[in-house]
mmCIF file as gemmi writes it, N, C-alpha and C atoms, coordinates in Angstrom:
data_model
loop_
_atom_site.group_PDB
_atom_site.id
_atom_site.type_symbol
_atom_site.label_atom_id
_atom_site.label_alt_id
_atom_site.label_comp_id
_atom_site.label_asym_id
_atom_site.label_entity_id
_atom_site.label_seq_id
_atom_site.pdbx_PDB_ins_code
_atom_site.Cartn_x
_atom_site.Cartn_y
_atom_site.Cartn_z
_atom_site.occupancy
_atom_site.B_iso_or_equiv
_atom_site.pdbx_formal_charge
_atom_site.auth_seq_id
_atom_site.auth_asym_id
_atom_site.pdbx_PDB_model_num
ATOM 1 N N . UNK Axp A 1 ? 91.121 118.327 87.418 1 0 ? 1 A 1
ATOM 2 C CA . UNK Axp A 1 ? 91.409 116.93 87.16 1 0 ? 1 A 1
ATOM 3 C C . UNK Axp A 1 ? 92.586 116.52 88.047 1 0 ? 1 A 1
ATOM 4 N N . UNK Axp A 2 ? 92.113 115.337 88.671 1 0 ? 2 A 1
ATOM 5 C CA . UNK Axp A 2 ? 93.193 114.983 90.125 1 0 ? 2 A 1
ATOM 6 C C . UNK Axp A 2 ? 94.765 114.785 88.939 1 0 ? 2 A 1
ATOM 7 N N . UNK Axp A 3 ? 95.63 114.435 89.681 1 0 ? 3 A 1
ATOM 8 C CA . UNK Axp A 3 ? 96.982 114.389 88.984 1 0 ? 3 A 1
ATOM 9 C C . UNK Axp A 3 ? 97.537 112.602 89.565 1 0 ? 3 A 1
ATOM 10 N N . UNK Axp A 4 ? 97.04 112.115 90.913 1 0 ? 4 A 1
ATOM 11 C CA . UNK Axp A 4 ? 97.143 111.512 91.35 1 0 ? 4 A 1
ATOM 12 C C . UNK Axp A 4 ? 95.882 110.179 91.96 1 0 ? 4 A 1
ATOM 13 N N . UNK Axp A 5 ? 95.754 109.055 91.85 1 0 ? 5 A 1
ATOM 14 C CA . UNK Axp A 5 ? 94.787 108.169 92.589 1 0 ? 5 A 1
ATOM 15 C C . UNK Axp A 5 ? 94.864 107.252 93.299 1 0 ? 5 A 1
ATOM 16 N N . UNK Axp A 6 ? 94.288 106.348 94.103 1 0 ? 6 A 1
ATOM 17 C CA . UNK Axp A 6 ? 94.873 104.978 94.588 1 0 ? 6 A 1
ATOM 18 C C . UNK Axp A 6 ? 93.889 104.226 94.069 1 0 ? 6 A 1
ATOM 19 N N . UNK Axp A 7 ? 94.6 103.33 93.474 1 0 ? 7 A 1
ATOM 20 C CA . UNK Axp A 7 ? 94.196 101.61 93.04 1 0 ? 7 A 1
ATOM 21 C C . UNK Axp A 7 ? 94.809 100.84 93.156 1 0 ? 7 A 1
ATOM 22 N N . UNK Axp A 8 ? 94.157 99.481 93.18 1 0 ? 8 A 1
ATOM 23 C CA . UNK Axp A 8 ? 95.106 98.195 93.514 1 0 ? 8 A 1
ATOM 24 C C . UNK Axp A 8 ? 96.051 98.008 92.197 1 0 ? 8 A 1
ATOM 25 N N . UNK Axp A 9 ? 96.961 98.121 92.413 1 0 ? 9 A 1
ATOM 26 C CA . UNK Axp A 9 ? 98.469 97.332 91.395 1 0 ? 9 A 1
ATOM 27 C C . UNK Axp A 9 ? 98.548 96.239 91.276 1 0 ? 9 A 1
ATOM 28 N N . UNK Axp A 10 ? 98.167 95.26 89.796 1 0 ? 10 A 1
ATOM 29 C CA . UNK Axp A 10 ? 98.343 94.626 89.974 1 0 ? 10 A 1
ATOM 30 C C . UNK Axp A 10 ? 100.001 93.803 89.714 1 0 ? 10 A 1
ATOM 31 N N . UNK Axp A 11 ? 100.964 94.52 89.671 1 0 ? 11 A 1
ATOM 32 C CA . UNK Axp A 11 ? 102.1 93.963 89.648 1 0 ? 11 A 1
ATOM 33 C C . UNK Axp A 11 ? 102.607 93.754 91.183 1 0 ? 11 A 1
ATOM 34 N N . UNK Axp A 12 ? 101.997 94.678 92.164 1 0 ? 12 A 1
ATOM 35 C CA . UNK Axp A 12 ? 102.474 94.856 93.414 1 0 ? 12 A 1
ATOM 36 C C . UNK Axp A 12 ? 101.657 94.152 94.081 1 0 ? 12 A 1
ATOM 37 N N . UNK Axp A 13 ? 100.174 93.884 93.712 1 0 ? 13 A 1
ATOM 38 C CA . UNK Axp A 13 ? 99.359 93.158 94.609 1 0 ? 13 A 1
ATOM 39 C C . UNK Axp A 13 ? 98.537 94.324 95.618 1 0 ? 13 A 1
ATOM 40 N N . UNK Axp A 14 ? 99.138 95.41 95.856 1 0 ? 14 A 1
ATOM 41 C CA . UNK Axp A 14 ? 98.1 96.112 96.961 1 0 ? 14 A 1
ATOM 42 C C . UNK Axp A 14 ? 97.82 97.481 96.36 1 0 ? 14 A 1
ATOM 43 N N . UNK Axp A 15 ? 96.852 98.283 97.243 1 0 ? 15 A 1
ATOM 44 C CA . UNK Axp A 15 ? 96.989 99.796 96.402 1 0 ? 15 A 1
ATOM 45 C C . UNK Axp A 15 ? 97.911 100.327 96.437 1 0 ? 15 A 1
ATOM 46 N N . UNK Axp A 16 ? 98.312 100.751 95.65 1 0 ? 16 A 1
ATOM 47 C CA . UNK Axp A 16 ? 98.981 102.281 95.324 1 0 ? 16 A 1
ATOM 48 C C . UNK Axp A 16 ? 98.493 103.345 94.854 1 0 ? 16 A 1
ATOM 49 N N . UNK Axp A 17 ? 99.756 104.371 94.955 1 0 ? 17 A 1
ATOM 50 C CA . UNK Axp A 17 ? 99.529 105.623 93.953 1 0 ? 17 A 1
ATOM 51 C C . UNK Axp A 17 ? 100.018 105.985 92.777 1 0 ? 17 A 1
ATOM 52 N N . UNK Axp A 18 ? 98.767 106.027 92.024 1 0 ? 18 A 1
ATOM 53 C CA . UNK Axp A 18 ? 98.993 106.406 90.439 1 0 ? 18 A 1
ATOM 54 C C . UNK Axp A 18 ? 98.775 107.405 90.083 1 0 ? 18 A 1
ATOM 55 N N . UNK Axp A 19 ? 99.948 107.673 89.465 1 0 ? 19 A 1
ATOM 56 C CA . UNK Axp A 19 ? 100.339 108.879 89.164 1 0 ? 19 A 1
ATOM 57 C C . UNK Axp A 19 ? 99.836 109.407 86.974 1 0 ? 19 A 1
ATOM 58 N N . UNK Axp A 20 ? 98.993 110.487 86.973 1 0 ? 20 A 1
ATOM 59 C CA . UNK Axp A 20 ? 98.73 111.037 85.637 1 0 ? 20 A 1
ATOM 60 C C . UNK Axp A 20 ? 100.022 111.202 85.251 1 0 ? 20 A 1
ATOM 61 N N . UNK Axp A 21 ? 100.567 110.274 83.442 1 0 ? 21 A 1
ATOM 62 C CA . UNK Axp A 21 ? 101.811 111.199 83.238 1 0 ? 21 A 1
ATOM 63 C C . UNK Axp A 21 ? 101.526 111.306 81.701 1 0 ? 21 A 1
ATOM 64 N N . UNK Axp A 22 ? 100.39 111.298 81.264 1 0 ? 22 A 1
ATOM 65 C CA . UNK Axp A 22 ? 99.793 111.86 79.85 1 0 ? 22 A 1
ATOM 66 C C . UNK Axp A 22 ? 98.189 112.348 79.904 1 0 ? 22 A 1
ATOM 67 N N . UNK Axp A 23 ? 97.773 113.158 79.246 1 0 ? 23 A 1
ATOM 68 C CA . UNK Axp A 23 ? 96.193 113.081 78.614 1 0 ? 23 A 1
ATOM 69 C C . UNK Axp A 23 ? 96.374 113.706 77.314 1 0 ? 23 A 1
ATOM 70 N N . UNK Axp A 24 ? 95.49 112.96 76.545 1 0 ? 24 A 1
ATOM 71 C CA . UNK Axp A 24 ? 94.914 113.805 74.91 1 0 ? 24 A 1
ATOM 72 C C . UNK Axp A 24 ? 94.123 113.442 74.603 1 0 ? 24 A 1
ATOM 73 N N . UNK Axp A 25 ? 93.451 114.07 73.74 1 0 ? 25 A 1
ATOM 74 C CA . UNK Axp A 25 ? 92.337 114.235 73.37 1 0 ? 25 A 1
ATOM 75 C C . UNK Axp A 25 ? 92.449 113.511 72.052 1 0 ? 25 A 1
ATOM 76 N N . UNK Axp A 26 ? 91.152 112.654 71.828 1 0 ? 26 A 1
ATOM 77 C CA . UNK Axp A 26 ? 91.326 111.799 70.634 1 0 ? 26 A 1
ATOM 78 C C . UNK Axp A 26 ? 89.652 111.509 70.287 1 0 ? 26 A 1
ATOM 79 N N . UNK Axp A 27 ? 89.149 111.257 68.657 1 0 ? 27 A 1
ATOM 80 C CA . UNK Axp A 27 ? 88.129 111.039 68.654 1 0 ? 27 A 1
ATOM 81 C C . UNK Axp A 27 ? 86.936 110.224 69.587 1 0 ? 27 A 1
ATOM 82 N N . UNK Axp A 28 ? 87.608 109.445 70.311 1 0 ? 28 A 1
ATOM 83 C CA . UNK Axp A 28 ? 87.257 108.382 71.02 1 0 ? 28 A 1
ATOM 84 C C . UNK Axp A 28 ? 86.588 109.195 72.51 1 0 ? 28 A 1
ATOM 85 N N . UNK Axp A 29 ? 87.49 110.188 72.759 1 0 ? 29 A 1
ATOM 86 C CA . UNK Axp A 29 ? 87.188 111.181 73.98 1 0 ? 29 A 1
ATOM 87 C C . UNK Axp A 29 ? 88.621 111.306 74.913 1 0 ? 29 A 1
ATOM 88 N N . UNK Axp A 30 ? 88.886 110.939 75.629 1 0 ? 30 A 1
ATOM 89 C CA . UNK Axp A 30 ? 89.896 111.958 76.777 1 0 ? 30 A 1
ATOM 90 C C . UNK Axp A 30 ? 90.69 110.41 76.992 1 0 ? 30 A 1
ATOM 91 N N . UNK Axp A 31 ? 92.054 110.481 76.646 1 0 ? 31 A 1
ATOM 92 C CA . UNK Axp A 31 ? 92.948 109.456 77.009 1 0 ? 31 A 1
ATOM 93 C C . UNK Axp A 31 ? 94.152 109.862 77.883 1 0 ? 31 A 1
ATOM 94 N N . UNK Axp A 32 ? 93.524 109.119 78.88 1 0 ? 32 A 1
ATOM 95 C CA . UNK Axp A 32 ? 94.705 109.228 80.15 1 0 ? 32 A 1
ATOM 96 C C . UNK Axp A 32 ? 95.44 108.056 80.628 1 0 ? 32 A 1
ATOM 97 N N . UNK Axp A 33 ? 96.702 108.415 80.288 1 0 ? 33 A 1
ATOM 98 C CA . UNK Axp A 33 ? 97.856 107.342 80.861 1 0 ? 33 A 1
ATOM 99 C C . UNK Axp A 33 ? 98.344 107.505 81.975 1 0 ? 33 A 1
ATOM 100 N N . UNK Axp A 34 ? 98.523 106.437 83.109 1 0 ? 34 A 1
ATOM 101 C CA . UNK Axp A 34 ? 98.329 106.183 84.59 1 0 ? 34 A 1
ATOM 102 C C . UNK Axp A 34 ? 99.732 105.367 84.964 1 0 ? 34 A 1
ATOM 103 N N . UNK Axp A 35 ? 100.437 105.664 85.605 1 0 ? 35 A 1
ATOM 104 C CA . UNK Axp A 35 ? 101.988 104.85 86.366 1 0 ? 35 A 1
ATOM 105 C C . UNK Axp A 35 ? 101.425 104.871 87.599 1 0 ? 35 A 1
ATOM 106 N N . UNK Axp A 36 ? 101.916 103.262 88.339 1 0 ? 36 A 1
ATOM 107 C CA . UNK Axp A 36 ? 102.219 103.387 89.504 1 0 ? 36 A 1
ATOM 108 C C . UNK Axp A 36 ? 103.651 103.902 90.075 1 0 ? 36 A 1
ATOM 109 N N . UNK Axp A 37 ? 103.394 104.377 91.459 1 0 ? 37 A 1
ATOM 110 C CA . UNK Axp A 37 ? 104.694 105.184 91.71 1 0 ? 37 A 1
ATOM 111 C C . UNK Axp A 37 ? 105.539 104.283 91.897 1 0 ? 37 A 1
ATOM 112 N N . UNK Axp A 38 ? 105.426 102.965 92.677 1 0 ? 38 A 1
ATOM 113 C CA . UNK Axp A 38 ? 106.425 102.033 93.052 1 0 ? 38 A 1
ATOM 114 C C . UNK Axp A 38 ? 107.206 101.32 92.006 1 0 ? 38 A 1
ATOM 115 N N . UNK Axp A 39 ? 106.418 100.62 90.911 1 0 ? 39 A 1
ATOM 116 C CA . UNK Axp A 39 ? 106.767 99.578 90.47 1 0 ? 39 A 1
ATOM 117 C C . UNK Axp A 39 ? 106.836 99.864 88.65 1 0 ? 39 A 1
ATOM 118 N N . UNK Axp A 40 ? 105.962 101.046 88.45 1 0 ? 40 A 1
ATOM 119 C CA . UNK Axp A 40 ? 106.263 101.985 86.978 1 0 ? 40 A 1
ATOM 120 C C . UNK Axp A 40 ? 105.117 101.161 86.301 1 0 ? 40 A 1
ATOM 121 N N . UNK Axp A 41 ? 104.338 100.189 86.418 1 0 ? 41 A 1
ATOM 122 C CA . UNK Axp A 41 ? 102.818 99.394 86.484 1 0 ? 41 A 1
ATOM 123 C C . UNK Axp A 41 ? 102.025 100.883 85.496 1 0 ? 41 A 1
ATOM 124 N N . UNK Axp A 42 ? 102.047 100.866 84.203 1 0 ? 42 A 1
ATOM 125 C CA . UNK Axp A 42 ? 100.754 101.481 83.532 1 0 ? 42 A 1
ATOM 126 C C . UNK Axp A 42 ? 99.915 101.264 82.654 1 0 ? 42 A 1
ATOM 127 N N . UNK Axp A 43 ? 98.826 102.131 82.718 1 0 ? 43 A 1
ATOM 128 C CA . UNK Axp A 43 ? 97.555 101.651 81.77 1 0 ? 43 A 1
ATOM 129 C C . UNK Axp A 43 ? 97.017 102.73 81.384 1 0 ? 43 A 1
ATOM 130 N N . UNK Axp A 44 ? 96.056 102.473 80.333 1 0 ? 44 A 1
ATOM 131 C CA . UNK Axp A 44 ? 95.51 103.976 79.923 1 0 ? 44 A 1
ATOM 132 C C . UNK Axp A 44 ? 93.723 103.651 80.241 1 0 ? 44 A 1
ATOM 133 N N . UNK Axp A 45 ? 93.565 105.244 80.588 1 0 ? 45 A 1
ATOM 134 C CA . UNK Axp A 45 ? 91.732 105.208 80.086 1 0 ? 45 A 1
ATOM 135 C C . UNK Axp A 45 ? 91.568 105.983 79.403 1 0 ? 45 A 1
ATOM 136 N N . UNK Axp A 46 ? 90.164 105.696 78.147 1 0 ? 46 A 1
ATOM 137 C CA . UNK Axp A 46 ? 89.897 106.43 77.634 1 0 ? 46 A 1
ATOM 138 C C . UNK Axp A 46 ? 88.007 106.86 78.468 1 0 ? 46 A 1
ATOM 139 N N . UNK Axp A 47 ? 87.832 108.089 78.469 1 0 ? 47 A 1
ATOM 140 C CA . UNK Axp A 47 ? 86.797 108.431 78.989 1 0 ? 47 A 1
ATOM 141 C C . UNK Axp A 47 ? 85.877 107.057 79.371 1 0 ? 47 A 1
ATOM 142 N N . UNK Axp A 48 ? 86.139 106.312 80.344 1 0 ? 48 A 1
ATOM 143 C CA . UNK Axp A 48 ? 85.479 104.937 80.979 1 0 ? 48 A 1
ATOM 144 C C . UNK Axp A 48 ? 85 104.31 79.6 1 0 ? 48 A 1
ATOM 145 N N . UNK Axp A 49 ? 85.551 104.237 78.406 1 0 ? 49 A 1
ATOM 146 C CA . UNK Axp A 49 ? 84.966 103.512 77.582 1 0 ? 49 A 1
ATOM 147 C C . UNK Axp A 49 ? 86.05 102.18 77.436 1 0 ? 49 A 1
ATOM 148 N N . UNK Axp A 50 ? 87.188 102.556 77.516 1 0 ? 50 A 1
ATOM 149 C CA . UNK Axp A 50 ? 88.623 101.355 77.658 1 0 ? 50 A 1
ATOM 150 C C . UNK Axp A 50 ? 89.149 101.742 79.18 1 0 ? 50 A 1
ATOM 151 N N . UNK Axp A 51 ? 89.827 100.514 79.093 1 0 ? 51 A 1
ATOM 152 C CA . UNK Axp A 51 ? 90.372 100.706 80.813 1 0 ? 51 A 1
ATOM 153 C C . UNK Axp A 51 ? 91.186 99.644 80.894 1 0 ? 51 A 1
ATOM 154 N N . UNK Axp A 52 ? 92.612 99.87 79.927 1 0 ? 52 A 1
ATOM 155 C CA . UNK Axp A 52 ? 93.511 98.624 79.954 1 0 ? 52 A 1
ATOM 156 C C . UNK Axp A 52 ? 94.031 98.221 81.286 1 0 ? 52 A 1
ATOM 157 N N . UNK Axp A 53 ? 93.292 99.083 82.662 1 0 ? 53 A 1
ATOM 158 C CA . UNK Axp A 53 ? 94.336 98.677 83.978 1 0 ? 53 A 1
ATOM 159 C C . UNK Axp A 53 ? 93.042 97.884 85.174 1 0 ? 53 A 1
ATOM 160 N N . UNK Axp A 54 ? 91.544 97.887 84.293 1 0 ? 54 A 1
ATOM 161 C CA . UNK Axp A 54 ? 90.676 96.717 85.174 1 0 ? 54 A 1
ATOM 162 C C . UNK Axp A 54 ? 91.311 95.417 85.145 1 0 ? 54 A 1
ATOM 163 N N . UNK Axp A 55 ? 91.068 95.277 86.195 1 0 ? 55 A 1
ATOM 164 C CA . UNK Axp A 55 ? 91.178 93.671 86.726 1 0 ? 55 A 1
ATOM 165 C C . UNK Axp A 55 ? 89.784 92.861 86.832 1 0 ? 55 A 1
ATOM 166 N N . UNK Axp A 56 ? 90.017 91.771 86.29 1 0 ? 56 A 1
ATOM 167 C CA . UNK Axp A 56 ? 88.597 90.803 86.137 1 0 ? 56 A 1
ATOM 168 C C . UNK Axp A 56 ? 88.406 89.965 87.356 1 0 ? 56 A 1
């Protein structure tokens, strides 16, 4: 499991790198919390079922 990704930030406006700085395991399935490196910008996923860091 990568530790690191690039996506667009949206506090910064362009991609960055986001950095893994949690996972657990929860009925729901695998929850991973995501920082950007620049701007501290995070969100969590839970196994692609939530994804508080899509942009519409």
């Amino acid at each position: 499991m990568p530790l690191e990704m690039e996506q667009e930030c949206p506090e910064c406006g362009e991609t960055r790198t986001f950095w893994k700085t949690g996972t657990t395991k929860l009925h729901l399935g695998t929850k991973q919390k995501w920082q950007c490196g620049e701007c501290g910008f995070g969100f969590v996923r839970i196994d692609g079922a939530v994804d508080t860091g899509a942009t519409a």
